[in-house]
C-alpha positions in Angstrom: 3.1 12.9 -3.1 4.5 15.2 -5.4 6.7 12.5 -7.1 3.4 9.9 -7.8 0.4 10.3 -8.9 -0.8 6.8 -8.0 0.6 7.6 -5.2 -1.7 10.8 -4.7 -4.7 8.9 -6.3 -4.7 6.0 -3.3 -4.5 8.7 -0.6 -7.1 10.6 -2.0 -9.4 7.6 -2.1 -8.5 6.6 1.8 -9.0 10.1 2.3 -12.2 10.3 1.3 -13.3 6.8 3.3 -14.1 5.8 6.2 -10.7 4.0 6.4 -8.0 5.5 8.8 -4.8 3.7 8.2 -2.0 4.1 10.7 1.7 3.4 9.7 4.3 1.4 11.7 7.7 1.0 11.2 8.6 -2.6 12.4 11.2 -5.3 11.4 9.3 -8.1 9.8 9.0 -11.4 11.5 8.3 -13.2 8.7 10.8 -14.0 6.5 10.6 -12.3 3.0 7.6 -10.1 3.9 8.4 -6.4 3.8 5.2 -5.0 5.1 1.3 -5.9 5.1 -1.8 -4.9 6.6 -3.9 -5.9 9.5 -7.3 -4.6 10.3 -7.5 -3.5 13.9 -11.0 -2.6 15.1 -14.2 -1.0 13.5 -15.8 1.6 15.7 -17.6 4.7 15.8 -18.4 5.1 11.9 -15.0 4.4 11.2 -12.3 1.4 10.5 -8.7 0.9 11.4 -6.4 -0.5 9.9 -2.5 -0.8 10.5 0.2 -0.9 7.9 3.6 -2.3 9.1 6.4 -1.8 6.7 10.0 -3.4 7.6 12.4 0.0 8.6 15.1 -1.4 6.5 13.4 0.0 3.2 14.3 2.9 2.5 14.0 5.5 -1.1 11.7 3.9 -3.8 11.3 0.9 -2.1 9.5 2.7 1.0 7.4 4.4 -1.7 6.3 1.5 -3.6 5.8 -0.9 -0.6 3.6 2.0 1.2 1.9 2.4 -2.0 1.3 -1.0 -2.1 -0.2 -1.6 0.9 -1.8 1.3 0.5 -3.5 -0.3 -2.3 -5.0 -3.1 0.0 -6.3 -0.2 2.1 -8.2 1.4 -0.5 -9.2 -2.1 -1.6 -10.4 -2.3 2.1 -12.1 0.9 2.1 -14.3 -0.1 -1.2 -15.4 -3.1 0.5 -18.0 -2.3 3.8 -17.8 -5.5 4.7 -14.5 -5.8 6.0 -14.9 -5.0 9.4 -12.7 -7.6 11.2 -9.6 -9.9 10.8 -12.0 -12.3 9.9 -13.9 -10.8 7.0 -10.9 -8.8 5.5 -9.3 -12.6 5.4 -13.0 -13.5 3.6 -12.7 -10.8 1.7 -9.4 -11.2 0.0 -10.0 -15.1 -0.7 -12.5 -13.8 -2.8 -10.7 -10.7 -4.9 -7.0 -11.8 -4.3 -5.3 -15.3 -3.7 -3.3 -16.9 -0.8 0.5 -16.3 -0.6 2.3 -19.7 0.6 -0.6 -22.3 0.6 -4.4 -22.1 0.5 -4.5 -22.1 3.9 -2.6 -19.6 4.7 -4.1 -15.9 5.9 -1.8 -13.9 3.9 -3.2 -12.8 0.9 -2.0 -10.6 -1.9 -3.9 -8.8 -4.8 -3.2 -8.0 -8.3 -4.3 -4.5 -8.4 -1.6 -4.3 -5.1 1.2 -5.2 -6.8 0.5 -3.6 -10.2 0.5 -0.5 -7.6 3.5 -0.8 -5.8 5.4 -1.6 -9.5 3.8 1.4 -11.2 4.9 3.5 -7.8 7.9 3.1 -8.5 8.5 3.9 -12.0 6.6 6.8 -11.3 9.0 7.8 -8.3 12.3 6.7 -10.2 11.2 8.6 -13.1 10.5 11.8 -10.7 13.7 11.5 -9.2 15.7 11.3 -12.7 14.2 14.5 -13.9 14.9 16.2 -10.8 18.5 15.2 -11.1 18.4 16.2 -14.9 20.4 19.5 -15.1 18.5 22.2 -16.5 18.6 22.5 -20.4 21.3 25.9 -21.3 20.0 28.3 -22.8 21.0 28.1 -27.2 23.1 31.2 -28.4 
């Protein structure tokens, strides 16, 4: 958190949602997705959502793919439409596009990936002042 403020921005959002977002590490089963999103159930007031991410990422790449995909869930949480599989795939035909063929029901957004890049400058940036030594003291 302390290293993005993107980062801090999209949890703040969720936060303040109806949106609870639960995080799994699992190894992807489709080839060349690192993690994604799935809506799981609306009930009682609130949503659910899951967010798989592929526990081979590690570093800045586990920060900007969670941020990413925490990017769709604040996208999800903006929309109170979205309350199944079915309408978050509705949904996202209409604000994002269709990864493979327009037919598919895997769908990426613009404001997503812009996340998950800007993530990770902001995290690689962090972490090379914090390597930085500390300016000496001039005599």
């Amino acid at each position: 958190m302390d290293a993005s403020e993107t980062f801090r921005a999209l949890v703040a959002r969720i936060d303040s949602s109806d949106v609870i977002a639960y995080l799994a590490r699992q190894p992807s089963e489709v080839t060349g997705v690192a993690a994604h999103v799935s809506f799981v159930l609306a009930a009682g007031g609130r949503r659910y959502v899951r967010v798989a991410i592929d526990p081979k990422y590690g570093g800045c790449q586990l920060l900007a793919l969670l941020g990413h995909e925490l990017q769709h869930v604040a996208e999800i949480a903006d929309e109170p439409s979205v309350v199944s599989e079915r309408s978050l795939a509705t949904f996202y035909r209409r604000i994002g596009y269709s990864i493979d063929d327009p037919k598919s029901e895997r769908f990426e957004s613009r404001p997503a990936v812009d996340a998950g890049r800007r993530i990770m400058h902001e995290v690689l940036a962090f972490t090379a002042a914090a390597a930085s030594p500390a300016p000496r003291p001039r005599r």
